[in-house]
PDB file with SEQRES, HELIX, SHEET and CRYST1 records, atoms N, CA, C and O in Angstrom:
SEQRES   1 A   81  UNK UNK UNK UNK UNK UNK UNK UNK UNK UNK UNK UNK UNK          
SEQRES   2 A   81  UNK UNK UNK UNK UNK UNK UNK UNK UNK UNK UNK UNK UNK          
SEQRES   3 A   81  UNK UNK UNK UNK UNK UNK UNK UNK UNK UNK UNK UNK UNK          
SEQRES   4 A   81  UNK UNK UNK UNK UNK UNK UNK UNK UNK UNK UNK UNK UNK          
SEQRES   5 A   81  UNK UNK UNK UNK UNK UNK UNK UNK UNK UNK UNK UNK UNK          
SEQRES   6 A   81  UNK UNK UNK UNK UNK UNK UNK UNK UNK UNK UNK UNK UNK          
SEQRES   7 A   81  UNK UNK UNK                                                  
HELIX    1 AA1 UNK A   13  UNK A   23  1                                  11    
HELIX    2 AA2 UNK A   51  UNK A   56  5                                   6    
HELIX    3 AA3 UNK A   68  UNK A   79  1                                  12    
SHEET    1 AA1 4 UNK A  25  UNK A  29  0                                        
SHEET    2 AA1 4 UNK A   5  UNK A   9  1                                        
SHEET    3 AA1 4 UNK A  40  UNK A  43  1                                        
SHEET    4 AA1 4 UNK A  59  UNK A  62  1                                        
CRYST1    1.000    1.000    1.000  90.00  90.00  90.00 P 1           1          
ATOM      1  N   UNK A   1     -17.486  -0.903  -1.340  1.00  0.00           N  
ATOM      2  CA  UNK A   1     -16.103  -0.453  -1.214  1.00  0.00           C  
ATOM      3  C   UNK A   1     -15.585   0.018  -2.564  1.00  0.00           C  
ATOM      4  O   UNK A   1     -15.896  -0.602  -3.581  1.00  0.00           O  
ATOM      5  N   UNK A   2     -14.860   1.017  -2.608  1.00  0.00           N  
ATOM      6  CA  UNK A   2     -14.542   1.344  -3.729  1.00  0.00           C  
ATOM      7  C   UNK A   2     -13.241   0.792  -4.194  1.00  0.00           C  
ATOM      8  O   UNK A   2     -12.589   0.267  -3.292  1.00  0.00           O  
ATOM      9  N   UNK A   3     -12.581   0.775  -5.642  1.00  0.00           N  
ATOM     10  CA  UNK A   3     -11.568   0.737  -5.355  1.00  0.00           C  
ATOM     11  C   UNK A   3     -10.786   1.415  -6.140  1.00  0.00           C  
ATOM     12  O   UNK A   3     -11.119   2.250  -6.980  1.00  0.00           O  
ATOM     13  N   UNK A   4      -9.082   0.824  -5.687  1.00  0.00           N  
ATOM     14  CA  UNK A   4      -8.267   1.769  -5.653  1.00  0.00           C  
ATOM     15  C   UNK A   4      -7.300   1.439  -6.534  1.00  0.00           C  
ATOM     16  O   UNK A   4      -7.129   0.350  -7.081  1.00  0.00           O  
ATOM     17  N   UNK A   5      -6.556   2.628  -6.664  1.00  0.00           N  
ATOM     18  CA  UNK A   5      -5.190   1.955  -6.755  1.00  0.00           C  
ATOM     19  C   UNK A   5      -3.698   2.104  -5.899  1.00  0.00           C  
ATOM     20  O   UNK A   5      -3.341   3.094  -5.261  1.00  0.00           O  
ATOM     21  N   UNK A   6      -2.968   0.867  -6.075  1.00  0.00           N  
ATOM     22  CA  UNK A   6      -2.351   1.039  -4.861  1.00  0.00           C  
ATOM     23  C   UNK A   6      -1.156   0.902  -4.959  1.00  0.00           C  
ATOM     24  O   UNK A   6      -0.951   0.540  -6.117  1.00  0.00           O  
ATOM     25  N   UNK A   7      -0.066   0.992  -4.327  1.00  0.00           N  
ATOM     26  CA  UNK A   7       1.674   1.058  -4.761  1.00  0.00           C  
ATOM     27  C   UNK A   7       1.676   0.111  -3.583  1.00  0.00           C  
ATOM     28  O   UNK A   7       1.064   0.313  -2.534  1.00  0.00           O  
ATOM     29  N   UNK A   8       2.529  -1.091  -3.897  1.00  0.00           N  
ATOM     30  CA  UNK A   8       2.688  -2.014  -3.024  1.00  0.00           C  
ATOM     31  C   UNK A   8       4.407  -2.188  -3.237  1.00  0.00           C  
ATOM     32  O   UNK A   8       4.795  -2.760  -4.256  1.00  0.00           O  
ATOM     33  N   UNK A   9       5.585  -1.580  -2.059  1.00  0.00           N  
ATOM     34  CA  UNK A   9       7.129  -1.899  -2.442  1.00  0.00           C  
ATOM     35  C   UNK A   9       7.260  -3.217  -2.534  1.00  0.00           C  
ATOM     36  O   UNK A   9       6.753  -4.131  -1.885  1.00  0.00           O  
ATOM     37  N   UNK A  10       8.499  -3.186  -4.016  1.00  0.00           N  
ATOM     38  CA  UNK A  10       9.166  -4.477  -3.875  1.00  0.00           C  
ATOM     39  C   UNK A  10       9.852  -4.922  -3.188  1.00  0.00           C  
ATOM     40  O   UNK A  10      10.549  -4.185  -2.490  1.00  0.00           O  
ATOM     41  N   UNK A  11       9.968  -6.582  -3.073  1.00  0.00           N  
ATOM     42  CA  UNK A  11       9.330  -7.692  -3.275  1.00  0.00           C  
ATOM     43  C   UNK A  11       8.588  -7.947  -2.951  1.00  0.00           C  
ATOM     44  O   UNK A  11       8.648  -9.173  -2.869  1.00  0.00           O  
ATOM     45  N   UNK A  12       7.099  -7.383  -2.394  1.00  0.00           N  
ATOM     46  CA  UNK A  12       5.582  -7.798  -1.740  1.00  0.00           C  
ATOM     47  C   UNK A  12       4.893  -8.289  -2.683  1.00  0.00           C  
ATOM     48  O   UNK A  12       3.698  -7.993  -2.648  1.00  0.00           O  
ATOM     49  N   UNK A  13       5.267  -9.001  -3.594  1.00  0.00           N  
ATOM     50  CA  UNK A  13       4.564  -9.501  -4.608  1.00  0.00           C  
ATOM     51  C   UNK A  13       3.120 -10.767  -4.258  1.00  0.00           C  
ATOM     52  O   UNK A  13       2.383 -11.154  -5.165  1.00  0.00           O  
ATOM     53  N   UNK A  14       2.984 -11.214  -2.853  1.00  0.00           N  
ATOM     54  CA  UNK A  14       2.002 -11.693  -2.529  1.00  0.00           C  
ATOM     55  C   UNK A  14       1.014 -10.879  -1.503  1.00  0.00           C  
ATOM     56  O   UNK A  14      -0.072 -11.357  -1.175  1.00  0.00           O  
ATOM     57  N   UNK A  15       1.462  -9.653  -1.039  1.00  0.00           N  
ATOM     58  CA  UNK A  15       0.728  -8.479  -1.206  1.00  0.00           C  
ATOM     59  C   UNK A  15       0.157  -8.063  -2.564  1.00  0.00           C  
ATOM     60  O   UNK A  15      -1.038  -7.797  -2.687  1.00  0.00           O  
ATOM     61  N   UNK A  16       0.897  -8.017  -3.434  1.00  0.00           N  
ATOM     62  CA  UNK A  16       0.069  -7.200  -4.797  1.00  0.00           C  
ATOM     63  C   UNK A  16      -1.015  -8.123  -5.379  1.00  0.00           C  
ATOM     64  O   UNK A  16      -2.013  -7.707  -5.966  1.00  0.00           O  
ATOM     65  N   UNK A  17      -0.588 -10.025  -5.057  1.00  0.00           N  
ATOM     66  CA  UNK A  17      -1.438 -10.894  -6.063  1.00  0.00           C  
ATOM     67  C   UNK A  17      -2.742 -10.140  -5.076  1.00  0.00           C  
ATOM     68  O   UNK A  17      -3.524  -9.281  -5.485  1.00  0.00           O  
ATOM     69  N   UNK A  18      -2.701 -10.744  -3.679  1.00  0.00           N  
ATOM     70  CA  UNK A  18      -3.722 -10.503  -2.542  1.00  0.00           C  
ATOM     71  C   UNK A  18      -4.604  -9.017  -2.561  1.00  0.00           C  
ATOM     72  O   UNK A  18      -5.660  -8.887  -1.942  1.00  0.00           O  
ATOM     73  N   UNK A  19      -4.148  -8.226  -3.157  1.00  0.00           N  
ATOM     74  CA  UNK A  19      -5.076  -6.738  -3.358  1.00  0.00           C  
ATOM     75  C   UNK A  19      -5.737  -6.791  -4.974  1.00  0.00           C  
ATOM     76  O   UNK A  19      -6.628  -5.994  -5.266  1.00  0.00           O  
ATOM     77  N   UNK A  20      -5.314  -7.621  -5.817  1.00  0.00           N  
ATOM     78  CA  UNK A  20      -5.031  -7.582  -7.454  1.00  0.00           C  
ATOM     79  C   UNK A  20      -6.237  -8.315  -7.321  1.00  0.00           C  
ATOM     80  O   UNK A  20      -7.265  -7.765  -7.715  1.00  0.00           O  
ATOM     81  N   UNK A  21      -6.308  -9.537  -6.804  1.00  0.00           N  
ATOM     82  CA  UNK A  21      -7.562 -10.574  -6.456  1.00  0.00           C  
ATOM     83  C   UNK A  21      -8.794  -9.963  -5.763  1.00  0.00           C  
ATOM     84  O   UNK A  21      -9.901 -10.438  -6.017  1.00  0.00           O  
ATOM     85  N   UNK A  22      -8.681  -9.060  -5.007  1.00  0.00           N  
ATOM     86  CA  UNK A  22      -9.875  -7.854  -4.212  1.00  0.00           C  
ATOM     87  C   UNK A  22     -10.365  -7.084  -5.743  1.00  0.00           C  
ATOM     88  O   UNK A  22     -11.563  -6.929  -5.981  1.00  0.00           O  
ATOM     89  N   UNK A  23      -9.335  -6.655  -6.683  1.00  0.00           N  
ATOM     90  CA  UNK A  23      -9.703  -6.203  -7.771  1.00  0.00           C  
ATOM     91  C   UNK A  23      -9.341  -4.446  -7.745  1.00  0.00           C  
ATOM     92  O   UNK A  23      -9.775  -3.456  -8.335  1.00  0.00           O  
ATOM     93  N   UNK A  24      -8.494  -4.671  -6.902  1.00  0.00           N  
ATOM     94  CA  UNK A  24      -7.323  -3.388  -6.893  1.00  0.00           C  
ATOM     95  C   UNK A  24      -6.454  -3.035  -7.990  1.00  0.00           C  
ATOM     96  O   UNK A  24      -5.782  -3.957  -8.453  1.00  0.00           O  
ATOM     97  N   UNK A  25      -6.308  -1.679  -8.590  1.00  0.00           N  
ATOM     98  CA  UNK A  25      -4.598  -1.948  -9.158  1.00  0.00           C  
ATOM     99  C   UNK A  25      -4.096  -1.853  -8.409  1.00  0.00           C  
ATOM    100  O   UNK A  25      -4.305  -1.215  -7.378  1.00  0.00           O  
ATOM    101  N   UNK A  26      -2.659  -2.943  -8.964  1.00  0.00           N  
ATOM    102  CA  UNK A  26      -1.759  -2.022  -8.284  1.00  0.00           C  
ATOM    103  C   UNK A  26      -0.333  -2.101  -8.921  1.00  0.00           C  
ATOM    104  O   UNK A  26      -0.183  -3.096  -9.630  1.00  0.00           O  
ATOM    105  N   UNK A  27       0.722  -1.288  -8.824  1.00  0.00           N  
ATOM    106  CA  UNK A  27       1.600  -1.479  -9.151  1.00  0.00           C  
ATOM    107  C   UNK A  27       2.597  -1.487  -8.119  1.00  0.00           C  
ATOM    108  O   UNK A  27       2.518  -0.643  -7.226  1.00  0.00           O  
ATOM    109  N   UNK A  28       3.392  -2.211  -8.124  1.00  0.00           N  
ATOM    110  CA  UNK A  28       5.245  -1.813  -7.467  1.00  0.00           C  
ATOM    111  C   UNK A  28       5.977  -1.268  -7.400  1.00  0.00           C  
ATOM    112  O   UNK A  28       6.577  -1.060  -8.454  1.00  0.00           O  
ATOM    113  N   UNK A  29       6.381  -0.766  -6.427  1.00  0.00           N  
ATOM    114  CA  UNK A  29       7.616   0.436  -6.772  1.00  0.00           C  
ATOM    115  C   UNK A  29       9.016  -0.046  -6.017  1.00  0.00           C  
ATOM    116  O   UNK A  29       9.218  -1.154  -5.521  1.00  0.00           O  
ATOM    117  N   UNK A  30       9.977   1.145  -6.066  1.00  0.00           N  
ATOM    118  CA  UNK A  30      11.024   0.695  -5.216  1.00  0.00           C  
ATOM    119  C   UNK A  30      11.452   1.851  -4.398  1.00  0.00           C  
ATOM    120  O   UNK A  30      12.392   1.770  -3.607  1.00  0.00           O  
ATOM    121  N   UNK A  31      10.492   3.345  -4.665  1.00  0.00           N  
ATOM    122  CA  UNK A  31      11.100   4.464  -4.454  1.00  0.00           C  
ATOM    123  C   UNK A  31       9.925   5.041  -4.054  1.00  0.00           C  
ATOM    124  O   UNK A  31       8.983   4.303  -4.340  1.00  0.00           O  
ATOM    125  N   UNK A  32       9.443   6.481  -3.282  1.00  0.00           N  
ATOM    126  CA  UNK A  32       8.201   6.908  -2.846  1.00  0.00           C  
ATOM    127  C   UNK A  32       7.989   7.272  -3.983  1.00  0.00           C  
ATOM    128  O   UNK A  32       6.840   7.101  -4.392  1.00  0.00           O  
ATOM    129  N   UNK A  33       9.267   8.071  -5.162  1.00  0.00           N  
ATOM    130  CA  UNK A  33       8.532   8.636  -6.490  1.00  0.00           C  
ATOM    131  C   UNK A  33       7.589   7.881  -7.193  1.00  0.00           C  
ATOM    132  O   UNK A  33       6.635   8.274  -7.864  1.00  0.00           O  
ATOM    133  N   UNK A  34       8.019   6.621  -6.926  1.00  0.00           N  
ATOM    134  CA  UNK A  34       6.919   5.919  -8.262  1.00  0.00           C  
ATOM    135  C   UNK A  34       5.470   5.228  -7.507  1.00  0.00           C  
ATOM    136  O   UNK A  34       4.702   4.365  -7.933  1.00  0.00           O  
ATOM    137  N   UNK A  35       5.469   5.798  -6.563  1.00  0.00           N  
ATOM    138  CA  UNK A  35       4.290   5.425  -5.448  1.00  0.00           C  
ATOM    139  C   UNK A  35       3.605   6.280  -5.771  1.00  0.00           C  
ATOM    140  O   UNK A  35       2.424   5.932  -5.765  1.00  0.00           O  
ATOM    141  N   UNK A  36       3.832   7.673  -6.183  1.00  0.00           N  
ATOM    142  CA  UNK A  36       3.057   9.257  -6.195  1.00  0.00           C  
ATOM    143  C   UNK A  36       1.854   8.610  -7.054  1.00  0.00           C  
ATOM    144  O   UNK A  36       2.190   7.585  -7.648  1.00  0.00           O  
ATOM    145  N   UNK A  37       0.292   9.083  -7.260  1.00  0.00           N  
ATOM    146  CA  UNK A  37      -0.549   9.124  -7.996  1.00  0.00           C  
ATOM    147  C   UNK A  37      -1.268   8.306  -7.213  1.00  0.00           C  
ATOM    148  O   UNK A  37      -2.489   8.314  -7.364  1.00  0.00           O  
ATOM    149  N   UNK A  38      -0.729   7.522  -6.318  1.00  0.00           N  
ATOM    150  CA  UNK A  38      -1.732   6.091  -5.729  1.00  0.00           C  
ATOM    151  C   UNK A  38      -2.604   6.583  -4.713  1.00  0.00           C  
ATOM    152  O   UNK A  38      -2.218   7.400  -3.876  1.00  0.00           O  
ATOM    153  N   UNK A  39      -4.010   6.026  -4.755  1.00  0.00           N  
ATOM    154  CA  UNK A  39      -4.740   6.185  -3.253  1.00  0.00           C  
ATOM    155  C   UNK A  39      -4.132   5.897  -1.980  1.00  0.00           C  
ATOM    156  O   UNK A  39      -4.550   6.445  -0.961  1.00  0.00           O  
ATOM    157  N   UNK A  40      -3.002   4.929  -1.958  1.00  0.00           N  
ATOM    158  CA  UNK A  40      -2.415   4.249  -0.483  1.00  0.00           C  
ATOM    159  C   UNK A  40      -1.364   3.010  -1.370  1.00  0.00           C  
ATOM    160  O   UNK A  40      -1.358   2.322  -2.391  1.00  0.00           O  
ATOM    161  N   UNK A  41      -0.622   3.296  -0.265  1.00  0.00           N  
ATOM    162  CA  UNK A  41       0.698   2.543  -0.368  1.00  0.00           C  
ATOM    163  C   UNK A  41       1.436   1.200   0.618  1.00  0.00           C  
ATOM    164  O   UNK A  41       1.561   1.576   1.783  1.00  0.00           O  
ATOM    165  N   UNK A  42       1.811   0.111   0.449  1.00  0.00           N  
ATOM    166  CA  UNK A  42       1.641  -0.644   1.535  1.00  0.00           C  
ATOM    167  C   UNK A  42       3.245  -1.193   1.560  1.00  0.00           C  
ATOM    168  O   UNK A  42       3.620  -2.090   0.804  1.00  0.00           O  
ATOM    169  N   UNK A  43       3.887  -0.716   2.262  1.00  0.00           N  
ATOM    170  CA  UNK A  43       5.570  -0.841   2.870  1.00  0.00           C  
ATOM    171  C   UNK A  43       6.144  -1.514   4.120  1.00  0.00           C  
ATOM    172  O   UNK A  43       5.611  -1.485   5.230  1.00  0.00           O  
ATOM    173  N   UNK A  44       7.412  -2.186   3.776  1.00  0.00           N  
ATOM    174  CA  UNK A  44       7.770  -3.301   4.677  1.00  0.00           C  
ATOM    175  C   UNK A  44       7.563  -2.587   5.902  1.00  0.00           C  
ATOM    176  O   UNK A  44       6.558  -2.795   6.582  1.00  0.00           O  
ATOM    177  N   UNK A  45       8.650  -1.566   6.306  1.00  0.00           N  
ATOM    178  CA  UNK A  45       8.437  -0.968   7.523  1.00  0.00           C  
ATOM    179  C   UNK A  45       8.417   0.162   7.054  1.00  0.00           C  
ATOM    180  O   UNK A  45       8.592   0.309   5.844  1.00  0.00           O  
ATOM    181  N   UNK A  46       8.164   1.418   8.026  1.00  0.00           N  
ATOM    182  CA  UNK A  46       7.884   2.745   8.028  1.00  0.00           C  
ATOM    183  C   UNK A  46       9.319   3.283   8.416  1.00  0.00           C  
ATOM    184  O   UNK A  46       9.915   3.463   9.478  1.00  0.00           O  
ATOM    185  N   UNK A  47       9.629   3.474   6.970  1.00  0.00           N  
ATOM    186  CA  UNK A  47      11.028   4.319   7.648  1.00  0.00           C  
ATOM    187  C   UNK A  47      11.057   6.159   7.575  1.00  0.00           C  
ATOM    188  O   UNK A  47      10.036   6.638   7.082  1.00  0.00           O  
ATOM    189  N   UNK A  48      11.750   6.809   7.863  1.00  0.00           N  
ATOM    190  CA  UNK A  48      12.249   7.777   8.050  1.00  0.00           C  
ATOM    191  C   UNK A  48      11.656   9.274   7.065  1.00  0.00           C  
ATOM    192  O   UNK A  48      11.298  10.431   7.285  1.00  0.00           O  
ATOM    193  N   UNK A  49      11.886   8.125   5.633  1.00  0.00           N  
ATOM    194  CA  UNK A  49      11.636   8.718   4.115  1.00  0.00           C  
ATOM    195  C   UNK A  49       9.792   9.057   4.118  1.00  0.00           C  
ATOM    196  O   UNK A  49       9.037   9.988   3.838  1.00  0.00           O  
ATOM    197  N   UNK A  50       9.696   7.369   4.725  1.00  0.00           N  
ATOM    198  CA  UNK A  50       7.776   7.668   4.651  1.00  0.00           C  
ATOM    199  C   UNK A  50       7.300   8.179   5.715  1.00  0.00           C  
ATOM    200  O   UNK A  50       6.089   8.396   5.762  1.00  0.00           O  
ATOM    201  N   UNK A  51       7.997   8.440   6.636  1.00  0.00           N  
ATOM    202  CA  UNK A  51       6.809   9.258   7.458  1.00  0.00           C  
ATOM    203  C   UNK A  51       6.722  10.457   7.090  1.00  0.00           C  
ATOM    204  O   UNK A  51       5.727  11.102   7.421  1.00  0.00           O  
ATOM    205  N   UNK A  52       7.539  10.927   6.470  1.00  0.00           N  
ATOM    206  CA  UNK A  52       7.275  12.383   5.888  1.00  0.00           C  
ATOM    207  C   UNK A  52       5.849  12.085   4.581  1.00  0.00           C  
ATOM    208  O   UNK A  52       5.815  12.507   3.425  1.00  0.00           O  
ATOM    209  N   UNK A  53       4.998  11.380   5.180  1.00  0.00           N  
ATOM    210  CA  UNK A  53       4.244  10.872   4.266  1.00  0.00           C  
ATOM    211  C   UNK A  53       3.028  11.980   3.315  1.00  0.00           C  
ATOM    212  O   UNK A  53       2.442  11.872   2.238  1.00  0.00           O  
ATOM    213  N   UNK A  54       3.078  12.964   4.344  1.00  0.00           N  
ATOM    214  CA  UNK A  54       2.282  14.191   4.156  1.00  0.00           C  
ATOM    215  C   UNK A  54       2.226  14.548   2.752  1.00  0.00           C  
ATOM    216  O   UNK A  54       1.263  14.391   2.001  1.00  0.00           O  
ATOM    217  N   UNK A  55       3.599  15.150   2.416  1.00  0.00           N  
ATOM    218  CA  UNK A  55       3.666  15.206   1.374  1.00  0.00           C  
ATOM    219  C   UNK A  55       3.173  14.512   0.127  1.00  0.00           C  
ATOM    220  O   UNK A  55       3.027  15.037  -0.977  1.00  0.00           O  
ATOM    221  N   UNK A  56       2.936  13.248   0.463  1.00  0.00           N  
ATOM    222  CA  UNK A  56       2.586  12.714  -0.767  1.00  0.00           C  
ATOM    223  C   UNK A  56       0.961  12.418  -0.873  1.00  0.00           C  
ATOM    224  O   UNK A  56       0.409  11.993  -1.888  1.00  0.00           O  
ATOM    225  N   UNK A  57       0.330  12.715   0.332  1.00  0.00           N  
ATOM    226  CA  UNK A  57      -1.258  12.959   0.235  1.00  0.00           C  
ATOM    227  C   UNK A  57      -1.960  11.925  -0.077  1.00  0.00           C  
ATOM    228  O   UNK A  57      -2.991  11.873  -0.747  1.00  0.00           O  
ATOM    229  N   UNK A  58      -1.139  10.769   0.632  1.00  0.00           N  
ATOM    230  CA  UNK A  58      -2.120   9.499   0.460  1.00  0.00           C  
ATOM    231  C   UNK A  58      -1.262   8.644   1.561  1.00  0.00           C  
ATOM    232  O   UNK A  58      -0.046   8.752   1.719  1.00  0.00           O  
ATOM    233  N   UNK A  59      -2.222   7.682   2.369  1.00  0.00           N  
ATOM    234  CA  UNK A  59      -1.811   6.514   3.410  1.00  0.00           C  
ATOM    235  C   UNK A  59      -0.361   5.697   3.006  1.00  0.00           C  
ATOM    236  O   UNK A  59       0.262   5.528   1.958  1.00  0.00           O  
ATOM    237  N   UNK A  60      -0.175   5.278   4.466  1.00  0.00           N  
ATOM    238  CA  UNK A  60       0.954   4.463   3.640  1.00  0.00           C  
ATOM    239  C   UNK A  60       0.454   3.294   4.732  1.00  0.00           C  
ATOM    240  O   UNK A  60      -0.374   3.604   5.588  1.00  0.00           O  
ATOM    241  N   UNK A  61       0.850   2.302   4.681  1.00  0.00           N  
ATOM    242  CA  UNK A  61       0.414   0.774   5.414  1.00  0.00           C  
ATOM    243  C   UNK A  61       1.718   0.048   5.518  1.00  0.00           C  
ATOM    244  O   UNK A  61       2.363  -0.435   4.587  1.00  0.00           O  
ATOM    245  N   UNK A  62       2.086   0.045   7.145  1.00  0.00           N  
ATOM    246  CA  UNK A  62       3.313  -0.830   7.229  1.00  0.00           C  
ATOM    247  C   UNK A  62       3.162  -2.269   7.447  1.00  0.00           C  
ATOM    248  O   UNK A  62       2.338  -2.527   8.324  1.00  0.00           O  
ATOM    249  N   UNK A  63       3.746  -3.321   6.875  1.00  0.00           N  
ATOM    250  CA  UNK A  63       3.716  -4.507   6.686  1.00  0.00           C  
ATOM    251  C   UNK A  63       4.213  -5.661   7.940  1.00  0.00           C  
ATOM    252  O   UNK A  63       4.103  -6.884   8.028  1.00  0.00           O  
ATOM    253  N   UNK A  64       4.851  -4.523   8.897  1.00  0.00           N  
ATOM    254  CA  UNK A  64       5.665  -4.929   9.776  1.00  0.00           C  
ATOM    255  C   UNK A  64       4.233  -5.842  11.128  1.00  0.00           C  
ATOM    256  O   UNK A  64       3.387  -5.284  11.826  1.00  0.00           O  
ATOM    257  N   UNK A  65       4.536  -7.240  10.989  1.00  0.00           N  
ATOM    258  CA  UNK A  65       4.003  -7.879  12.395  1.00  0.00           C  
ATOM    259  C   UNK A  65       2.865  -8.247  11.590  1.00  0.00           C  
ATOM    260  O   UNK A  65       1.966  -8.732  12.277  1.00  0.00           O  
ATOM    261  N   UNK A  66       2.584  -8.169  10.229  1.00  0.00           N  
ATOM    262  CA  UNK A  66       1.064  -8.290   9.471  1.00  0.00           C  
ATOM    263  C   UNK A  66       1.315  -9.367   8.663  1.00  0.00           C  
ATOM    264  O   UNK A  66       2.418  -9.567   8.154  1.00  0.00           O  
ATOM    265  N   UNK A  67       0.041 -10.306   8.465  1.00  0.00           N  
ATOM    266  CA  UNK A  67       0.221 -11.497   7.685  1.00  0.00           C  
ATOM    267  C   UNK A  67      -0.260 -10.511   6.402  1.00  0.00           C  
ATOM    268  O   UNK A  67      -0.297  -9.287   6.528  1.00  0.00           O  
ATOM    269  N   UNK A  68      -0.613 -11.183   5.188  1.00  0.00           N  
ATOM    270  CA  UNK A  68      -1.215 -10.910   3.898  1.00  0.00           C  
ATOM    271  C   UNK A  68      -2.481 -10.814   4.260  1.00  0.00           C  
ATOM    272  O   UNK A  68      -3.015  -9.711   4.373  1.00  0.00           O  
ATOM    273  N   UNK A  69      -2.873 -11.506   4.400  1.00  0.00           N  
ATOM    274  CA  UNK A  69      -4.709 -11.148   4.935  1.00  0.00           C  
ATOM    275  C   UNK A  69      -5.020 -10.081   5.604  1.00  0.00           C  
ATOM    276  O   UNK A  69      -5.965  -9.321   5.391  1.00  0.00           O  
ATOM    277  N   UNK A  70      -3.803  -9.992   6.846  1.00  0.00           N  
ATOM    278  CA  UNK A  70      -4.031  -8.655   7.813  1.00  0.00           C  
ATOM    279  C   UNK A  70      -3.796  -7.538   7.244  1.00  0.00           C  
ATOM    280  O   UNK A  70      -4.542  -6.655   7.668  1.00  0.00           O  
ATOM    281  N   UNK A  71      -2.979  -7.158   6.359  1.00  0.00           N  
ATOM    282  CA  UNK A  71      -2.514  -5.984   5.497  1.00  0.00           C  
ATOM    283  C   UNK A  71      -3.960  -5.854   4.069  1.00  0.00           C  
ATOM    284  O   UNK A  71      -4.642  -4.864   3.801  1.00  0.00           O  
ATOM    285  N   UNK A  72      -3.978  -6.486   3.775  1.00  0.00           N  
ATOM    286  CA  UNK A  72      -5.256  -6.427   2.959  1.00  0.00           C  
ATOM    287  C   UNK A  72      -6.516  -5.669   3.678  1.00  0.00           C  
ATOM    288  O   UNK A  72      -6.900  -4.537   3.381  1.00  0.00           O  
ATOM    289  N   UNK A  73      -7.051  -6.470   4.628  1.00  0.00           N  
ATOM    290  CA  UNK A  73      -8.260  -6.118   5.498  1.00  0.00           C  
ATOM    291  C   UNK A  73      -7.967  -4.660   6.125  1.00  0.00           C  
ATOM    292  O   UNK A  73      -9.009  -4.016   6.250  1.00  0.00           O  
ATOM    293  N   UNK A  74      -6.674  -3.904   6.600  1.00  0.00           N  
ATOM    294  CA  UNK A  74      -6.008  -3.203   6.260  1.00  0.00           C  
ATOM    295  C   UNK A  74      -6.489  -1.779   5.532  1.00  0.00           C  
ATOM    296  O   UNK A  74      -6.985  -0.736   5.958  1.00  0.00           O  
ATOM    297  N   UNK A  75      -6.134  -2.215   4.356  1.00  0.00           N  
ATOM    298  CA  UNK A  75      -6.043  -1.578   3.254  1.00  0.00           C  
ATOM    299  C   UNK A  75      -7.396  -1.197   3.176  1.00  0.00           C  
ATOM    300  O   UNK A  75      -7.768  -0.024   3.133  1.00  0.00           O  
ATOM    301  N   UNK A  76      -8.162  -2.218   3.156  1.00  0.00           N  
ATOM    302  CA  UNK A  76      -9.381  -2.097   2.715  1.00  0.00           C  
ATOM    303  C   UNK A  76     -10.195  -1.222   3.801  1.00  0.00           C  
ATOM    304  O   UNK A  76     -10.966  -0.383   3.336  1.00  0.00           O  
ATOM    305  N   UNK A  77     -10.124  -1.307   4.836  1.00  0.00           N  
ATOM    306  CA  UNK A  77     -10.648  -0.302   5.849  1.00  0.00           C  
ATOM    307  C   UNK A  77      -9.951   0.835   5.730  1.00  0.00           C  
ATOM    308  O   UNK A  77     -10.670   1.551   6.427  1.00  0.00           O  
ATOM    309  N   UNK A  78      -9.121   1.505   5.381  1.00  0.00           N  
ATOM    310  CA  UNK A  78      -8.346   2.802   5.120  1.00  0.00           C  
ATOM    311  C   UNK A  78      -9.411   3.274   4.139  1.00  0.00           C  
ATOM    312  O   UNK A  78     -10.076   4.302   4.269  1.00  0.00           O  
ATOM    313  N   UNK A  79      -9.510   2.178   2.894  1.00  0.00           N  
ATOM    314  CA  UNK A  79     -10.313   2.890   1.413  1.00  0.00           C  
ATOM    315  C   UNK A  79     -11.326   3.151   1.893  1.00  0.00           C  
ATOM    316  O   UNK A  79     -11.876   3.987   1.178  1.00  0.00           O  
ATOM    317  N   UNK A  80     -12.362   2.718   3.365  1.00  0.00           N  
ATOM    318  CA  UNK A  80     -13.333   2.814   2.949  1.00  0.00           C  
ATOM    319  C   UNK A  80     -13.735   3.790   4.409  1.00  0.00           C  
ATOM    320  O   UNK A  80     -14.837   3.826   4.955  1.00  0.00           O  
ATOM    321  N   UNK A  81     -12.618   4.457   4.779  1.00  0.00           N  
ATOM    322  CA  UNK A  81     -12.623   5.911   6.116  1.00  0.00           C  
ATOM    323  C   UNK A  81     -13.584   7.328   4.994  1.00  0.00           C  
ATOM    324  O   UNK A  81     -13.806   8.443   5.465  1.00  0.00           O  
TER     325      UNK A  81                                                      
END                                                                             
């Protein structure tokens, strides 16, 4: 598996330890701008702003109904399509 790096929104900060520990970067954002550059992005819910996700030419992963483990395992099957 390769890896990545990844924009995880704040406060998912046990999302970021949980991808950081896989041996991901990643950083936090609060805005799609500071998400730009990332392989995939992992957000509470999918709103309005991100589905226009095209534009930004990388996955986005909604958090909604997902434990930490499930969003990880997740992630990790996206990196490795």
């Amino acid at each position: 598996m390769k890896l990545a790096k990844i924009a995880v929104e704040t406060p998912l900060e046990d999302v970021k330890q949980a991808l950081e520990e896989k041996g991901h970067e990643v950083i936090m954002f609060t805005n799609e701008e500071e998400a730009k550059g990332s392989n995939l992005a992992v957000v509470r819910t999918l709103s309005e702003t991100v589905a226009d996700a095209e534009q930004f030419g990388f996955p986005f992963v909604s958090m909604e109904g997902m434990s930490v483990d499930e969003i990880v395992e997740d992630v990790e099957q996206r990196l490795n399509r």
